[in-house]
N, C-alpha and C positions, 0 to 999 in steps of 0.2 A: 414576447418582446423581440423587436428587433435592434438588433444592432449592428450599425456599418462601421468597417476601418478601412484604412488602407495601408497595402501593405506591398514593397516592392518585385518588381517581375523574378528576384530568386528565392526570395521567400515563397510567392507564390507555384513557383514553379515548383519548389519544392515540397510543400504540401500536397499539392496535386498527385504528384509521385506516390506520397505515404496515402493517400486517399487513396488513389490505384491500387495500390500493392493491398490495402486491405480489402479492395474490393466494393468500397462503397464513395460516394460521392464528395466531393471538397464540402459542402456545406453539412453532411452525416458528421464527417469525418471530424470539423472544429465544432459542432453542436457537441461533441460525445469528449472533446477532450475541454470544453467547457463547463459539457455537467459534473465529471471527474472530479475537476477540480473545485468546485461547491460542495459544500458535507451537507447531508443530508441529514434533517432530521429521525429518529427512529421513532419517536412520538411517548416514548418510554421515559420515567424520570431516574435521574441517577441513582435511587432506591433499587428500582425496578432493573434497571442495566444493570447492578453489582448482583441481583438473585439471580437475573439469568448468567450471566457470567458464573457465579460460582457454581450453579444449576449444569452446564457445560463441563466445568473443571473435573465435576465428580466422576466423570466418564475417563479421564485417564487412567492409567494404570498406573501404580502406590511405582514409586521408583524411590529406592532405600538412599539416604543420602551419603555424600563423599565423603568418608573419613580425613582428618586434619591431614594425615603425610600425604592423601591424593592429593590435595588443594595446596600444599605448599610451595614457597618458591624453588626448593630445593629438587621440587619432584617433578615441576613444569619445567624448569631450565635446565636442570642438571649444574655440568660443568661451567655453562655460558654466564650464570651468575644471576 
């Protein structure tokens, strides 16, 4: 698909810049914060996304939870209230 805009000589110029600085070309450079910004399909159903997700999770390591006086206000602020 193509798609034309137009866009002023300091926008441009400034893209150009960040195209530079990353090393690839003004047209790479809007193709890639184009695709970015469209979400991708994973082709997975949200069945299949929560297995693998919890499937992931079990790899972390067991971390004990924060006792009530960790988590209270009185332990996070102190004096300040």
């Amino acid at each position: 698909m193509r798609v034309t805009i137009d866009i002023g000589p300091e926008t441009q110029a400034g893209l150009l810049e960040l195209a530079n600085a990353g090393g690839v070309t003004a047209e790479e450079y809007v193709r890639s914060l184009v695709e970015s910004a469209v979400p991708r399909s994973s082709g997975l159903t949200p069945a299949q996304r929560s297995a693998a997700w919890i499937e992931s999770a079990t790899h972390f390591p067991y971390t004990p939870p924060l006792s009530d006086e960790a988590i209270s206000r009185e332990s996070i602020y102190g004096d300040r209230g």
